[in-house]
VOKE-589385 format. One record per residue: residue in three letters; z, y, x of N, C-alpha, C, O in turn. Coordinates in pm, 1 decimal. Layout:
<recs>
Ala;Z;Y;X;Z;Y;X;Z;Y;X;Z;Y;X
...
</recs>
This chain:
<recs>
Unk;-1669.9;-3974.6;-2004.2;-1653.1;-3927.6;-1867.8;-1695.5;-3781.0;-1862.3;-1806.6;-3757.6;-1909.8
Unk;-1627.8;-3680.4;-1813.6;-1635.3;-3557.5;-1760.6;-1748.0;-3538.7;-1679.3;-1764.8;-3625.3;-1593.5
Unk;-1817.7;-3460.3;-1683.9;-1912.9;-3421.7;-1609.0;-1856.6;-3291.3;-1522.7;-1808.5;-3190.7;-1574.8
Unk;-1868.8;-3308.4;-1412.6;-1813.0;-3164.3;-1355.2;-1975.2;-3104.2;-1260.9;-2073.5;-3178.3;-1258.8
Unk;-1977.0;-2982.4;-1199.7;-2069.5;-2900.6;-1211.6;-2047.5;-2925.0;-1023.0;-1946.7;-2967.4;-966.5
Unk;-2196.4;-2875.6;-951.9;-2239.1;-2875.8;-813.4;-2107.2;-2770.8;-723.2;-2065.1;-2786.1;-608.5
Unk;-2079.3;-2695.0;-798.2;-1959.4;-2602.7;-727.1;-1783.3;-2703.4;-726.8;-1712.6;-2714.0;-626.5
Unk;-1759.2;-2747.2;-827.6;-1653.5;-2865.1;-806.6;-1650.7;-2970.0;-753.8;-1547.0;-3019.8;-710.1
Unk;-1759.0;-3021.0;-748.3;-1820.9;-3121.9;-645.5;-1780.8;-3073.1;-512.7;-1680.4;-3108.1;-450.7
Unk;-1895.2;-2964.9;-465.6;-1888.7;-2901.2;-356.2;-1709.2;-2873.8;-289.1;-1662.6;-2912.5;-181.9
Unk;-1655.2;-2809.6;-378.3;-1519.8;-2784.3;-329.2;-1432.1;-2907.2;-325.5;-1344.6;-2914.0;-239.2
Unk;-1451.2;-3016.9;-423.8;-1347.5;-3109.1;-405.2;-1413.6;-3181.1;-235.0;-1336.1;-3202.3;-141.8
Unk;-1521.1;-3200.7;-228.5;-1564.5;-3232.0;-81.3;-1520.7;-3132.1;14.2;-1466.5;-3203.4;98.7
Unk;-1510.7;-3024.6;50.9;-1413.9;-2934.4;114.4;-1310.7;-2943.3;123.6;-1261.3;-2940.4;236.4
Unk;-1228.8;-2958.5;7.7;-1055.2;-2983.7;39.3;-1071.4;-3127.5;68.8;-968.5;-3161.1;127.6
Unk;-1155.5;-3235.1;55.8;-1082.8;-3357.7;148.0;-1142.0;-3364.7;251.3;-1106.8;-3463.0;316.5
Unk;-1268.7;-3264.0;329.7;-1280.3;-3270.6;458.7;-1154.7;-3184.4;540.0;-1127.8;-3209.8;657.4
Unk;-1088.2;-3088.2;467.6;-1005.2;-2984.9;580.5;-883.2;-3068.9;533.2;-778.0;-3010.3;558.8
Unk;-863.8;-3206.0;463.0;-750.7;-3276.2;462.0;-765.5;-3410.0;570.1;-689.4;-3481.5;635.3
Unk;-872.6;-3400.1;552.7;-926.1;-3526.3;700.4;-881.1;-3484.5;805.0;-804.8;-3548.4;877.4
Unk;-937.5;-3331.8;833.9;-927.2;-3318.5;969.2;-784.1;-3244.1;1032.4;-759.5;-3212.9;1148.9
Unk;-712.7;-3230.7;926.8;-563.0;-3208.7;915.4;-489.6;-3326.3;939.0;-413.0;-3326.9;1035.4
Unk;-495.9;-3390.2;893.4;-436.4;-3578.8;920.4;-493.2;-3647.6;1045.0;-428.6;-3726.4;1114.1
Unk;-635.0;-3606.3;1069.9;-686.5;-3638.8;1220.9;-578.7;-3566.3;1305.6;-490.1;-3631.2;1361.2
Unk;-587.0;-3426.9;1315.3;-533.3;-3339.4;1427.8;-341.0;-3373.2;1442.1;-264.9;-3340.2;1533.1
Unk;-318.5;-3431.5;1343.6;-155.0;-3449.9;1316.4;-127.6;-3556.6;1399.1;-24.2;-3579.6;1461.9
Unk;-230.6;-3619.7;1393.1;-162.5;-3792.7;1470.5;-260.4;-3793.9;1618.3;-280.0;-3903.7;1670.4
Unk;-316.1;-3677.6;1678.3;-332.3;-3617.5;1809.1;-487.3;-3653.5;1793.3;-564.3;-3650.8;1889.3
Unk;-529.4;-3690.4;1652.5;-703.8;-3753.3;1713.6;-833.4;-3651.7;1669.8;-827.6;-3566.4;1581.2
Unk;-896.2;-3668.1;1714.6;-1045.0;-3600.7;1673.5;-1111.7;-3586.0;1565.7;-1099.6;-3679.8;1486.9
Unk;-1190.6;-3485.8;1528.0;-1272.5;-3514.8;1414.4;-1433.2;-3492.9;1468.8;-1469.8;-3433.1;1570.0
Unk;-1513.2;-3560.0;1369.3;-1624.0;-3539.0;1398.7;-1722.3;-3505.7;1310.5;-1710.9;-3553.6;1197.7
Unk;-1823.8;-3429.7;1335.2;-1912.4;-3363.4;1209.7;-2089.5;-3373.6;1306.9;-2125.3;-3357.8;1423.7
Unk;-2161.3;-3410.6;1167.1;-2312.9;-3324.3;1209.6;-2347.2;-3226.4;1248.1;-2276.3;-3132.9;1211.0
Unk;-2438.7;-3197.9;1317.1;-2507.6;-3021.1;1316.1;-2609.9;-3006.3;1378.2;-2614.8;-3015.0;1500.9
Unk;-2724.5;-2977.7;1292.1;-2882.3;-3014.8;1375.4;-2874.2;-3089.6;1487.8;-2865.1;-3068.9;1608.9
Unk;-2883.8;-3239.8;1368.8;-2872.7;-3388.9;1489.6;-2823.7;-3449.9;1573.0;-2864.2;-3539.8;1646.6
Unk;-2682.9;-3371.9;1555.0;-2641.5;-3411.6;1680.9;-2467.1;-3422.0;1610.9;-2423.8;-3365.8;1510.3
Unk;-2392.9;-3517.3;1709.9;-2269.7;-3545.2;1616.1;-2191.2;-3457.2;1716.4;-2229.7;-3469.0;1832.8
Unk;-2102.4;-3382.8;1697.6;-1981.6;-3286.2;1754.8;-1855.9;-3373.0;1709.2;-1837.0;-3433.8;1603.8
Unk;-1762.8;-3356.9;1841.6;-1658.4;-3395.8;1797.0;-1571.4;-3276.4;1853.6;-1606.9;-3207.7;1949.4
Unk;-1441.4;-3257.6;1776.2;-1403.7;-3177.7;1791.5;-1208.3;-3190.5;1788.7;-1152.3;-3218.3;1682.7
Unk;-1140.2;-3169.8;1897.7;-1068.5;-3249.7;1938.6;-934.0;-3137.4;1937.7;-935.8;-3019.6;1973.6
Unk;-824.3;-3213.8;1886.4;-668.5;-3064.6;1854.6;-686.7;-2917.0;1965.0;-699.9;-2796.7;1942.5
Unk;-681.4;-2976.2;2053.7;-702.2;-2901.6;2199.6;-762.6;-2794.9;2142.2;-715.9;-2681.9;2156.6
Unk;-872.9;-2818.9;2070.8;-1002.5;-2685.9;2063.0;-1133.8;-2709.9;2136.2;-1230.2;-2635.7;2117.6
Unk;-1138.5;-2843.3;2243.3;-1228.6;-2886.5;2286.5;-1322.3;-2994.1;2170.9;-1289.5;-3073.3;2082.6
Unk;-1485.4;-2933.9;2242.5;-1550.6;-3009.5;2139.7;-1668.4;-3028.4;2201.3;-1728.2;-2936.9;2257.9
Unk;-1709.1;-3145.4;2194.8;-1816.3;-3217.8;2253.3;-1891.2;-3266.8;2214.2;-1867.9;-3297.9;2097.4
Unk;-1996.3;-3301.4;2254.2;-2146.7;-3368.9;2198.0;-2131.4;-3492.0;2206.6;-2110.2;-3519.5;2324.7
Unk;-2130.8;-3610.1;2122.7;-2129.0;-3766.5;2113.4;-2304.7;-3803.8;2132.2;-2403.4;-3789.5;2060.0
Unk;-2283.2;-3851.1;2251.5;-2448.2;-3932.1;2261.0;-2469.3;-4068.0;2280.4;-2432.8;-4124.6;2383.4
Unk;-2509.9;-4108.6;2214.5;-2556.4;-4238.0;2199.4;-2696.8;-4309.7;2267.6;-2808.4;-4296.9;2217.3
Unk;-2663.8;-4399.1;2410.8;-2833.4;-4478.2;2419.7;-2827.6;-4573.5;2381.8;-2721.5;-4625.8;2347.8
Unk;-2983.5;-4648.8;2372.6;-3041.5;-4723.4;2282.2;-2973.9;-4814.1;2319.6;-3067.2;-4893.4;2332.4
Unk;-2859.9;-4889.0;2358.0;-2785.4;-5005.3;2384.8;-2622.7;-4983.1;2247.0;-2556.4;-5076.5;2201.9
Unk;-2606.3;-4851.7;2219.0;-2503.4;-4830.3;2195.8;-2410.5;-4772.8;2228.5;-2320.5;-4733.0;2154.5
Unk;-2420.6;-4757.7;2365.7;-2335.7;-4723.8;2430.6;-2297.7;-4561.4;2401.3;-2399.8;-4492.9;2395.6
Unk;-2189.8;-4496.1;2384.3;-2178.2;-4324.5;2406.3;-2098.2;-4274.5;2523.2;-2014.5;-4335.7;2589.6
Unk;-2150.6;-4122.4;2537.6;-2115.1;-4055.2;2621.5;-2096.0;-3877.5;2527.1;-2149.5;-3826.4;2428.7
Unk;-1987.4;-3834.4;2629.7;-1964.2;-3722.9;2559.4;-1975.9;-3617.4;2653.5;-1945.3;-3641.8;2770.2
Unk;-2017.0;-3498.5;2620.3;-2041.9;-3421.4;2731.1;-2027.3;-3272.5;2648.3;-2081.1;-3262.3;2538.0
Unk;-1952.3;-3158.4;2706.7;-1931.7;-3046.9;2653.2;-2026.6;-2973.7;2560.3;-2147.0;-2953.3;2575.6
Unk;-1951.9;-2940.9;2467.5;-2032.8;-2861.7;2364.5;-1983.1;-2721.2;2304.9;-1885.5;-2696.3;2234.1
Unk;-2121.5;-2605.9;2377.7;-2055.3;-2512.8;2391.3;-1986.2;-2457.7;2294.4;-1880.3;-2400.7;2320.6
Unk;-2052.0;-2468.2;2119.8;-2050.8;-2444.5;2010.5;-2139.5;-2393.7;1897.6;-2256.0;-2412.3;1862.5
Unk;-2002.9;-2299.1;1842.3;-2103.4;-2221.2;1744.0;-2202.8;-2124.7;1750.3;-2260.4;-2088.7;1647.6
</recs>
């Protein structure tokens, strides 16, 4: 077995996240990512929102200004 190095790693995880969220945005749906704790979703439009979760489960989404 091939051993490949932290930079091929790194990039093959890059090209199948910007292939995720290419195949998300194609069939009209959302993607969603981390970012200090908190889950963003981020939607074709360009709108992107904060996913919150209370202790039942339940979520709510509420504007997120960004970067």
């Amino acid at each position: 077995m091939k051993e490949i190095s932290f930079q091929e790693l790194e990039r093959a995880g890059r090209e199948a996240a910007e292939k995720a969220r290419a195949d998300a945005w194609a069939v009209g749906l959302p993607y969603s990512y981390a970012r200090d704790g908190k889950i963003i979703r981020v939607y074709p439009d360009g709108r992107r929102t904060e996913v919150i979760r209370d202790g039942s489960g339940n979520t709510t989404e509420i504007n997120y200004p960004g970067m």
